[in-house]
Structures are given as C-alpha cells and as structure tokens.
C-alpha positions as CSV (number, residue, x, y, z in Angstrom):
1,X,-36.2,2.2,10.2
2,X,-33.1,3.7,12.3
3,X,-30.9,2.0,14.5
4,X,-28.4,3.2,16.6
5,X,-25.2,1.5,15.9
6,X,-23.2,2.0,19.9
7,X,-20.1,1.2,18.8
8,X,-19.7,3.6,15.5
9,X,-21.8,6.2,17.7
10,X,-24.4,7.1,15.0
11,X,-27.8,6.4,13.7
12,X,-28.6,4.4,10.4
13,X,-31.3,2.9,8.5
14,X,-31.0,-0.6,8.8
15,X,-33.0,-1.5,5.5
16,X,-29.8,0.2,3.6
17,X,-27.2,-1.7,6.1
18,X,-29.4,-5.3,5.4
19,X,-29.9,-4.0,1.3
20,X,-25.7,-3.0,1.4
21,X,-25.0,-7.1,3.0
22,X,-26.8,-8.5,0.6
23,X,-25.6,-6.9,-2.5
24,X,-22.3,-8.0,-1.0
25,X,-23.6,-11.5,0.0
26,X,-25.2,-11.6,-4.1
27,X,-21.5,-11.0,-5.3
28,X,-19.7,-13.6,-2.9
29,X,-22.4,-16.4,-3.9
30,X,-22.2,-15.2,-7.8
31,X,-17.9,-14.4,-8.0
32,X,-17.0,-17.2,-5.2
33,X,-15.2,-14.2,-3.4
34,X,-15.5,-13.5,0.7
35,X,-16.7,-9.8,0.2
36,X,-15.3,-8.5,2.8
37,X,-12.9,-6.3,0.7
38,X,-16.2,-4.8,-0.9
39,X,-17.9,-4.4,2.2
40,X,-15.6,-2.2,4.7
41,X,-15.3,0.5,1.6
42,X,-18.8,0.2,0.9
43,X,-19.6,1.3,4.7
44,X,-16.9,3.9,4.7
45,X,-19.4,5.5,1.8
46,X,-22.0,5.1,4.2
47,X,-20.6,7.3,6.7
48,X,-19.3,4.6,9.0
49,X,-15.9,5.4,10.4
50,X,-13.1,3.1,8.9
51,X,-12.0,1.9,12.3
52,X,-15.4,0.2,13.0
53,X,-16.2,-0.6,9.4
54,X,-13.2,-2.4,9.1
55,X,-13.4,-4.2,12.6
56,X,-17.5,-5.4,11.9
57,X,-17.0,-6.5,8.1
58,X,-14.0,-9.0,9.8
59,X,-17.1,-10.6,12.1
60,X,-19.3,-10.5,9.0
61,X,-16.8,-12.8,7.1
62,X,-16.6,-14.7,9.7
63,X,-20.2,-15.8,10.0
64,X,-20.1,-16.1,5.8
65,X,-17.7,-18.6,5.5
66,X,-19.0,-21.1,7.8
67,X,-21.5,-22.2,5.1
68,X,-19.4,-22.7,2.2
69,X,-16.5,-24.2,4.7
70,X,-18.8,-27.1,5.0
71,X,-19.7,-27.3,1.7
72,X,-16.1,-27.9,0.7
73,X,-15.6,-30.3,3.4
74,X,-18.5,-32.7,2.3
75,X,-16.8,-32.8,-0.9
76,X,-13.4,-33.5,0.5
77,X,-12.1,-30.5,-0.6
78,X,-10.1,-28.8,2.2
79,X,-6.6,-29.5,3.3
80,X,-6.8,-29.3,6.9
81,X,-2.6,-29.9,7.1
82,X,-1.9,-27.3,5.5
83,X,-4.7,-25.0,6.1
84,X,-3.9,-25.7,9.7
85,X,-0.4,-23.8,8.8
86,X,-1.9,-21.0,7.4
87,X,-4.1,-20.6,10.8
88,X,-1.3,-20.3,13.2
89,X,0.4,-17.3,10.9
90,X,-3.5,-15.8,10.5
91,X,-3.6,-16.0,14.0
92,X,0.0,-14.7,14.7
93,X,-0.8,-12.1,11.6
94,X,-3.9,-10.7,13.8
95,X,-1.8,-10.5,16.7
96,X,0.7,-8.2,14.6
97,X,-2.2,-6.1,13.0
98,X,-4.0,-5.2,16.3
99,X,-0.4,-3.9,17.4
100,X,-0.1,-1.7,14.1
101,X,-4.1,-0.6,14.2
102,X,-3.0,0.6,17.3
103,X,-0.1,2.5,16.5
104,X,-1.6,3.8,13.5
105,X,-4.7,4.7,15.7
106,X,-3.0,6.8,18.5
107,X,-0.8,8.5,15.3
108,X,-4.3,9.6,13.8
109,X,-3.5,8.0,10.5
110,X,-5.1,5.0,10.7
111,X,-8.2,6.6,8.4
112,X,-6.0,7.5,5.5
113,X,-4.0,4.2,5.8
114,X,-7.0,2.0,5.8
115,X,-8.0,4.4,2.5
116,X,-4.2,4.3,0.9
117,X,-4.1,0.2,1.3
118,X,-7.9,-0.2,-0.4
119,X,-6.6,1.7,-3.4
120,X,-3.9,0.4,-3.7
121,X,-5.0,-3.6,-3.0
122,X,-8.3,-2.6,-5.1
123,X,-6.2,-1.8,-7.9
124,X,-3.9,-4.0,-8.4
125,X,-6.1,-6.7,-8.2
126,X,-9.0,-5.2,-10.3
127,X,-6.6,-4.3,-12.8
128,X,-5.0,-8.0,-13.2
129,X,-8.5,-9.4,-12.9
130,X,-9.4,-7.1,-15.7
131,X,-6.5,-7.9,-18.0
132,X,-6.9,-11.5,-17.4
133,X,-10.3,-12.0,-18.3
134,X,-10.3,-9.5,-21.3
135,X,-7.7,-11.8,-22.5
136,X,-9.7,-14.7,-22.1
137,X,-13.2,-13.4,-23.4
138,X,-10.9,-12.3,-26.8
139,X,-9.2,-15.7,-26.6
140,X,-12.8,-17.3,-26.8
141,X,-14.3,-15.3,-29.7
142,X,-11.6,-16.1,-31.8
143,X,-11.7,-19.6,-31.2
144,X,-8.9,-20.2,-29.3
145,X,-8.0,-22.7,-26.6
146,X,-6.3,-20.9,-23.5
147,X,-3.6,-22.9,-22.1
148,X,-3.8,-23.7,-18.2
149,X,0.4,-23.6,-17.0
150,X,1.4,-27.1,-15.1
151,X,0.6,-26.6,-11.5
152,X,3.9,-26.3,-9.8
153,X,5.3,-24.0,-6.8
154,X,7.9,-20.7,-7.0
155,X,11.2,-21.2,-6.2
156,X,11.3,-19.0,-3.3
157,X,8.8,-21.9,-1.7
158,X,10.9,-24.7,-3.3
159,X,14.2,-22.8,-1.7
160,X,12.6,-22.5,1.9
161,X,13.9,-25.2,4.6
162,X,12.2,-28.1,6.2
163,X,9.7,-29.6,4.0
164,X,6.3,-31.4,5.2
165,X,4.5,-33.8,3.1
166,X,0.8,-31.9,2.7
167,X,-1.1,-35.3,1.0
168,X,-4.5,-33.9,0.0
169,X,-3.0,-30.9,-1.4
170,X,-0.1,-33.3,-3.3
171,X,2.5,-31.2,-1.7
172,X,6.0,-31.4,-1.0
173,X,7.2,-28.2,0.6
174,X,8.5,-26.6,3.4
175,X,5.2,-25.0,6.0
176,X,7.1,-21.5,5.9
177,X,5.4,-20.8,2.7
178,X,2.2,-21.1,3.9
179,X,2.7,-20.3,7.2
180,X,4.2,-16.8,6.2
181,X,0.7,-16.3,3.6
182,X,-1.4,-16.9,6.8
183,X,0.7,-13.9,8.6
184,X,0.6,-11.4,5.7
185,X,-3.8,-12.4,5.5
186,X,-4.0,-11.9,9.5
187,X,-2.6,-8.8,9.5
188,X,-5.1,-7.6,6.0
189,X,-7.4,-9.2,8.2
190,X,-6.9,-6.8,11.2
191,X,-6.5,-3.3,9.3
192,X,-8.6,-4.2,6.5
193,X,-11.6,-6.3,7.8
194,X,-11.3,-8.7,4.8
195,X,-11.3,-12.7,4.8
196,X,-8.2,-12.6,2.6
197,X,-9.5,-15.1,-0.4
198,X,-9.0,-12.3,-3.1
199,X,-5.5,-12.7,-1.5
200,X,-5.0,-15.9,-0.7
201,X,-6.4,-18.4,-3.3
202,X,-4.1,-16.9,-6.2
203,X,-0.6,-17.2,-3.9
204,X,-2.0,-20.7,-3.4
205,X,-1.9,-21.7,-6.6
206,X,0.6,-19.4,-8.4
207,X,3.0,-19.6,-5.0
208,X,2.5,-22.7,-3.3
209,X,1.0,-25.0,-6.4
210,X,-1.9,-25.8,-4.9
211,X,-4.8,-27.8,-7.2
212,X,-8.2,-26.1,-7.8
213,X,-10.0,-29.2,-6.3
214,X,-8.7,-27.8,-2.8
215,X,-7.8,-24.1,-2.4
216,X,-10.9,-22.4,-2.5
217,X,-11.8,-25.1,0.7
218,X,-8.9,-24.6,2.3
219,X,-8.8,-20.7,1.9
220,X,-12.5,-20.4,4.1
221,X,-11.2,-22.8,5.9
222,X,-8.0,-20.0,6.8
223,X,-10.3,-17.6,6.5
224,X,-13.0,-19.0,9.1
225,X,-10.5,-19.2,12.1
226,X,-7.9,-16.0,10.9
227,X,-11.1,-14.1,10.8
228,X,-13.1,-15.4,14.1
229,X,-9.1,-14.7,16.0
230,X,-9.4,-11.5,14.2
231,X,-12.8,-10.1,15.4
232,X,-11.7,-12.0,19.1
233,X,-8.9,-9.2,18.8
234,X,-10.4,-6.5,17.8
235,X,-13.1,-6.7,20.3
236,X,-10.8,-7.0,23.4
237,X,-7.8,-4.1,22.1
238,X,-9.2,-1.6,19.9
239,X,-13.0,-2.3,20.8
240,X,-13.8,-1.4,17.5
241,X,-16.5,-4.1,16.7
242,X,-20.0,-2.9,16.4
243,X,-22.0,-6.3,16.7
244,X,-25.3,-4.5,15.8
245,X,-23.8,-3.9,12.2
246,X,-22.0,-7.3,12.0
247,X,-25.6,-8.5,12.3
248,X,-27.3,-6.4,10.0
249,X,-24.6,-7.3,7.2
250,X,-24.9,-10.7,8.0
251,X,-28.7,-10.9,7.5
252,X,-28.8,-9.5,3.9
253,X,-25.1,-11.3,3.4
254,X,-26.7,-15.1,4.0
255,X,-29.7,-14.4,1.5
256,X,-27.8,-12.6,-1.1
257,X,-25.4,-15.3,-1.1
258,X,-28.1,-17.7,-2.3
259,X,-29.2,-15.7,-5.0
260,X,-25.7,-15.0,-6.2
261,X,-25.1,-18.9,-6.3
262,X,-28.1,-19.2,-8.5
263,X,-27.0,-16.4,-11.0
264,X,-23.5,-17.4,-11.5
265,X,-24.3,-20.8,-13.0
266,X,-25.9,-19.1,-16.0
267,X,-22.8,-17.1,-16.7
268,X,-19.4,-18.0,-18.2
269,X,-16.4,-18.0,-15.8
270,X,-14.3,-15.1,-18.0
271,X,-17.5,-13.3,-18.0
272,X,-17.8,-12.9,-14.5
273,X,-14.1,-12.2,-13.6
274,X,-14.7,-9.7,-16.1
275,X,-17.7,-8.3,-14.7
276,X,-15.7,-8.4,-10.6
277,X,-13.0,-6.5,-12.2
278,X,-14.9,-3.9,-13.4
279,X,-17.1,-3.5,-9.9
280,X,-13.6,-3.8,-7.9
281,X,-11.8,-0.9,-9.9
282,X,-14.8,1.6,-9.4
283,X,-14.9,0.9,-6.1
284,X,-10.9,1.6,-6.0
285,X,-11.4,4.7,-8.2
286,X,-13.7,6.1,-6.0
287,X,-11.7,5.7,-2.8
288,X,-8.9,7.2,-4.3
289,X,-11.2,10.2,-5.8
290,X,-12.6,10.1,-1.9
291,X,-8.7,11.0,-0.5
292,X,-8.6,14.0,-2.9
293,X,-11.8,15.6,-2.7
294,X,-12.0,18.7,-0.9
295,X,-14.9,18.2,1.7
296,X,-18.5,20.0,1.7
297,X,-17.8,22.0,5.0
298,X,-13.9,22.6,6.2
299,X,-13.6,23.4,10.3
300,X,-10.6,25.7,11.6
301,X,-10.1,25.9,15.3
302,X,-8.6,29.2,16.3
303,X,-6.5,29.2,19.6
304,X,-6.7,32.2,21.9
C-alpha cells in the first residue's frame, strides 16, 4: 500500500509509516515519554529526509499530547501559571529555531546537525537513564530503600530576579527559570521535531523543584502549545511539514498509546527506565554508526 508523501517527495508504504507510529505511540503510553525524539530518527532510517522528518514528527506530538493533557487536567494536575511561562519561551524558542533551520538549511548542514544533536541528546540521556535505573534495580535486589532528595530548586533559579508566586506548583521563584526552559524546548522543538518532555520534566524537578503531582501535566501542557507554534512555523518558513506523514504517524501513535498504557502497569518503574535506556542508546549508537558509514553508491560530478 504506497503513498506518495508531496512534501518529502517520495513514495512509501503506509502500513510501515502506521506500524513505525505505533511502535512509537506503544512506548509513549508504556514509558510516559512524548516520542517524538524516537520518531524523527526512526524516519530518517526510513529514508525520509531529516528536514521533513523532523518538521512532521513536531505535528505528530502535537496531536499526541492532547489526550494525556486532559487527562492531567481532570486530575488537577497541571500548573497553568507557570506552564503559561514556559509557552511564551516555547513560542519565542520556535521563533529562534526556524531562524537557525534556516541558516543551517541554506549552509547545507542542516542534515548532519540534526544527526550530530540526536547523538549527542540520545546519549546523554540514555546513558543517565541507564545508570540510574541499574542503580535502582541493584538497590532493590539487595533490599535496600532508595532515598528520594527533598524537592527544592538550583541556585541559579533561587539567584534569578523577580519572583512570582506559582501556587499549584508550591513555587516561589523568579519566571526566568522557566521561561528560559520553554526557549531552549522551542528551539529542540524546531530542529529536532521533539515535544521536549525527555527534556523538560527532569529540569523541572531537578532545576525548578517542581512536585511529581504536576510536571508531567504541565510539561504536555508546554509541549501541546510549543509544539502546535512549532508545526504553525515550520509550515509557513521552511515548508517542511508533510501532513500526509503527520497523519499516518498519528493513526498507529493514538492506538499504540493505548496498548502501551496497558503494558506499563504490569511492570516496575526501574524496570522500564531500564528497558527506555537501553532502546534510546541503540537508537543513538546507530545514528552515530549512520554519520560514519561509508554509503552503498558514492556520486562524483566532473566539471568540463
């Protein structure tokens, strides 16, 4: 079953496009992560060029996150205050990538520096994850109880200017914290085509001392707008946005997500940061192995 996709300028089977969503969906519902930073390198494999992959997986986490937005909200759990901050940096942050896709675009390097940043993000996260929860799955066959550290903010956020009272959150600090988070996700947002969360939630808590009863919320709730501004951007600058794929993904993304729900509860937390680490660092080993590898068939052009 081909489709052509207009945008990306090819043909592809949209069984594997639907069958690749959901196996990202599956993970987002089972690991409570967006996806989108498994998704763009997971079409670059494909054969999709980064520029659109990157672009469509943004409108895919868009769509995503409405769900489990609402979820949170029922349940009181987003900070709209402060997750209203972090929207005007996102938005700003967009703003600022499209200007550097662009210049990396007309340069010619934005390929290898969507490539370099995956590795690099991939693995640094993947290998914290890993270390983590190897720690904690050791901790727990030995019988040991594994301390949680007081929830408190850095100093850099205590030492930044002007502080605003954010009351669900139980927050006393100054907006430039969050406000500079929600740039640095916008502009992931805009090169990358990722929500952010794998981002964002940890420098939440570790940064700004947010509780667990409100991050995850408040991050799709970030991640909702920063993404819908980013896709808005990308579709009127670098035109990158191929809407046929953003469907496809998001067909296979709502279902997986369901199922994903369903098999996380039957697994222990440590477990499955364990078992993300591990799928994160192959992914980043294999980009990485992608930037060395000397391709199948090499063109010259000779000029007269």
């Amino acid at each position: 079953m081909d489709l052509y996709l207009p945008i990306a300028n090819l043909s592809v089977n949209a069984l594997v496009i639907i069958a690749l969503g959901f196996g990202v969906g599956w993970l987002s519902g089972m690991f409570g992560v967006g996806g989108g930073f498994l998704t763009t390198p997971l079409l670059i494999f494909y054969g999709i060029p980064p520029t659109v992959a990157a672009a469509s997986a943004a409108s895919q986490v868009t769509g995503a996150s409405v769900s489990g937005m609402f979820a949170h909200a029922r349940r009181k759990g987003v900070d709209y205050h402060m997750g209203g901050v972090m929207v005007v940096g996102g938005v700003l942050g967009s703003l600022l990538g499209a200007w550097l896709f662009e210049v990396l675009r007309a340069s010619g390097l934005i390929d290898t520096v969507i490539a370099v940043l995956y590795v690099l993000m991939l693995g640094s996260v993947g290998g914290l994850m890993f270390r983590e929860s190897l720690g904690a799955m050791r901790a727990g066959k030995r019988g040991q109880v594994v301390r949680v550290a007081r929830r408190r903010h850095h100093p850099l956020i205590a030492a930044l200017p002007f502080r605003w009272r954010f009351y669900r959150s139980g927050l006393y600090i100054s907006p430039l914290g969050p406000f500079l988070l929600g740039v640095m996700t916008g502009v992931l947002t805009m090169l990358l085509g990722v929500g952010g969360g794998f981002f964002l939630v940890p420098a939440m808590i570790y940064l700004l001392g947010m509780g667990a009863q409100v991050v995850v919320g408040t991050s799709l709730f970030q991640i909702l707008f920063t993404t819908a501004a980013a896709t808005m951007v990308h579709a009127t600058t670098t035109r990158a946005v191929d809407i046929v794929l953003a469907v496809l993904l998001l067909i296979g993304s709502v279902a997986g997500a369901q199922l994903g729900t369903r098999f996380a509860s039957r697994m222990k937390p440590e477990q499955l940061r364990f078992a993300l680490a591990l799928i994160v660092l192959a992914v980043a080993i294999r980009m990485a192995l992608g930037l060395g590898w000397r391709p199948d068939e090499i063109y010259t052009v000779d000029l007269a």
